[in-house]
N, C-alpha and C positions, 0 to 999 in steps of 0.2 A: 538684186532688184532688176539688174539688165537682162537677164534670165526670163524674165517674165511681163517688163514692162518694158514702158519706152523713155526715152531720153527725150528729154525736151530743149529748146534753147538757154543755154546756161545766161548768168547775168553778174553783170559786177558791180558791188557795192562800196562803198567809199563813207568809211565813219571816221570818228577819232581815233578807235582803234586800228586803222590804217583797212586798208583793201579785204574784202569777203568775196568769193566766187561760187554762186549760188548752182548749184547743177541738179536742177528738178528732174525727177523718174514721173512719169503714171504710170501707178500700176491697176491693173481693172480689177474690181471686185472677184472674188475666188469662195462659194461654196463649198462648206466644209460638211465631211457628213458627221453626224452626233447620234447622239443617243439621246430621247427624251425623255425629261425631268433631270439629266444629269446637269450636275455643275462644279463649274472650281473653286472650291471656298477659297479667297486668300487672306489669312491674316498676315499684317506688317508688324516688325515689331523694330526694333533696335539693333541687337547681335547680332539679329540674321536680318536681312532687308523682307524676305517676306518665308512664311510657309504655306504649302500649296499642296491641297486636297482635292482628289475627286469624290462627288457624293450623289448619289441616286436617292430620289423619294420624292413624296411630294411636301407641304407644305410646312406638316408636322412630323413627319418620322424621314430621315436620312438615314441611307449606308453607306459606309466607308466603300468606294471602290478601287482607290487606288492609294497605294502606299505614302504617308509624307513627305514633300520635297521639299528642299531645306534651301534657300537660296541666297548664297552667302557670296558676296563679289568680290573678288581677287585685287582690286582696289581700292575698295573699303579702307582699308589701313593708309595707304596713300591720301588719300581722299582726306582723313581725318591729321594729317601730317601736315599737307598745303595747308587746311584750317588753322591748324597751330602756329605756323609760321607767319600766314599773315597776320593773325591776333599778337604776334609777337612784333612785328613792324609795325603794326598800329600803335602797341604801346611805346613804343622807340620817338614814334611820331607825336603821340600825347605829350612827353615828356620835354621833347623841343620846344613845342609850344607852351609848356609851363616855363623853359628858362629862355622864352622872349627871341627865341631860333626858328621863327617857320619861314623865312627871306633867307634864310641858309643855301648853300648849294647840298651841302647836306642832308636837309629837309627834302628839298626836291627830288632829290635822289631817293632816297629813301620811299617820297610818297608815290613816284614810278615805279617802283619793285612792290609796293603794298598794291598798285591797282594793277600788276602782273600779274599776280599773284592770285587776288582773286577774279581775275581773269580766267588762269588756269583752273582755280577751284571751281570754276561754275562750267569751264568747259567739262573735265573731270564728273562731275556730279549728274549734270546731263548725257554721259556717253553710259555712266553705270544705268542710269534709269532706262536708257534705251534697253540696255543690255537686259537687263531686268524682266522689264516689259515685253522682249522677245523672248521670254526664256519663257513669259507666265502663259502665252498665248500657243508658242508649241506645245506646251503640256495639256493645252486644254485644245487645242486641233488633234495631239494623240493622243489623247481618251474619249474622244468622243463629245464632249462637254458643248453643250449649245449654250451656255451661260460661266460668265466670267464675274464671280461674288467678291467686292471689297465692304470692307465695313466702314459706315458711316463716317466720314472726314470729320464733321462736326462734333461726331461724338467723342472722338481720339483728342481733343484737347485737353492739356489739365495744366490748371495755373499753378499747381507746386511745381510741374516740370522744369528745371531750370538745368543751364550749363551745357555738357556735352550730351545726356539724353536729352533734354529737348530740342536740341542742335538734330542732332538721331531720327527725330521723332518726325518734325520738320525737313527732314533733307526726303525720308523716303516714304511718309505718310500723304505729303500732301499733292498737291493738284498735278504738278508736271508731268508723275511716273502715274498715275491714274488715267490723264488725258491721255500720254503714250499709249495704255493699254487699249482704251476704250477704240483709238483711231486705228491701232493695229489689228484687234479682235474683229472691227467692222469690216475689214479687208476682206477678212476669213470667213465670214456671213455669222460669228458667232458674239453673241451680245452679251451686253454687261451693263452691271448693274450695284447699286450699293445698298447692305443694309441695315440697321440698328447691331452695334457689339452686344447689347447687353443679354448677356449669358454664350456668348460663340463663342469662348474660351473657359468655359465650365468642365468642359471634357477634354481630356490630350488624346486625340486621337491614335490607334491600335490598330496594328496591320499583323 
C-alpha cells in the first residue's frame, strides 16, 4: 500500500483491550482494464471459503473463461482450533458457575483467557477474510472481469444449519468478507454485485 498510496497521521487508541495504533494509507482510485460482459462468479461454500470463476455472456447464456479457483486458507484449520478452545473455556466457565465458583480467582482467570481468546479468533478470522478478499479481486483484475458476482447473503441461510457448518457458513458467508471485497474491487474501478443462488450451482463448472 506504501507503493502506491500515502501514509497519513497515525492515531492511538486506548480500549479495554489496552492500546490500538491506527496507521491509515490513501490510496487513490486505480482503473483496471476488463473485458465486457465478463464476470467473477464467486460461490462460498464451507471446505473451501470460496470458488472463483470467470464467465462471459450476457444475461442468459455464460461461458466459462477461466479455469476454477479453489480458495482454501492456510489457516482455516487454526481458525477453527482457537473456536474450539474457547468453547472449551466457556464450558469450564459454565460449570463454575453451576457449583456457586464465579468470585473464584479461578474463574477470573479462566474468563481472561476465554476473552483472549476470542480476541485472537476474531483477529484471525478477519486477516483470513482480508486475505480472501485480496486473492478474489486479483483474479478478477487478471482476467479482465469488470464485475465481481456473490450470491445473495439472504438467501444462504438455512435454519437446519447448526453446529460447526453453520459456524462455516457464518464465518465466510456473511457481511465482513463481502464488504472487504466490494471496498477493495472499488479501488480497482471493478464492481460488484450480489445475486439470487437459485440454480448457480446446478452445473460444476469444466475447464
Amino acid at each position: 500500500m506504501l507503493d502506491t498510496g500515502d501514509l497519513q497521521a497515525p492515531t492511538l487508541h486506548f480500549s479495554e483491550h489496552g492500546y490500538t495504533l491506527d496507521v491509515p494509507v490513501s490510496i487513490p482510485e486505480q482503473e483496471t482494464e476488463t473485458v465486457s460482459d465478463r464476470v467473477l462468479a464467486v460461490d462460498l461454500g464451507v471446505k473451501k471459503q470460496a470458488t472463483a470463476v470467470g464467465l462471459d455472456g450476457g444475461d442468459k447464456t455464460h461461458e466459462q473463461v477461466t479455469p476454477p479457483q479453489f480458495l482454501d486458507h492456510p489457516a482455516k484449520d487454526k481458525l477453527f482450533r482457537v473456536k474450539a478452545d474457547a468453547e472449551g473455556i466457556n464450558d469450564r466457565l459454565a460449570e463454575l458457575r453451576r457449583q456457586g465458583k464465579s468470585h473464584t480467582e479461578r474463574f477470573d482467570h479462566l474468563l481472561c483467557e476465554y476473552r483472549q481468546t476470542r480476541r485472537k479468533e476474531r483477529r484471525l478470522r478477519e486477516q483470513i477474510q482480508h486475505d480472501i478478499a485480496n486473492q478474489l479481486v486479483w483474479i478478477a483484475a487478471e482476467h479482465g472481469c469488470e464485475t465481481i458476482v456473490f450470491e445473495s447473503l439472504g438467501q444462504m441461510e438455512s435454519p437446519a444449519a447448526s453446529g460447526s457448518v453453520a459456524w462455516s457458513i457464518s464465518s465466510w458467508a456473511r457481511g465482513e468478507l463481502l464488504a472487504y471485497v466490494e471496498y477493495k474491487a472499488g479501488l480497482l474501478g471493478i464492481e460488484f454485485t450480489t445475486v439470487k443462488p437459485w440454480g448457480t450451482s446446478r452445473f460444476c463448472p469444466v475447464w
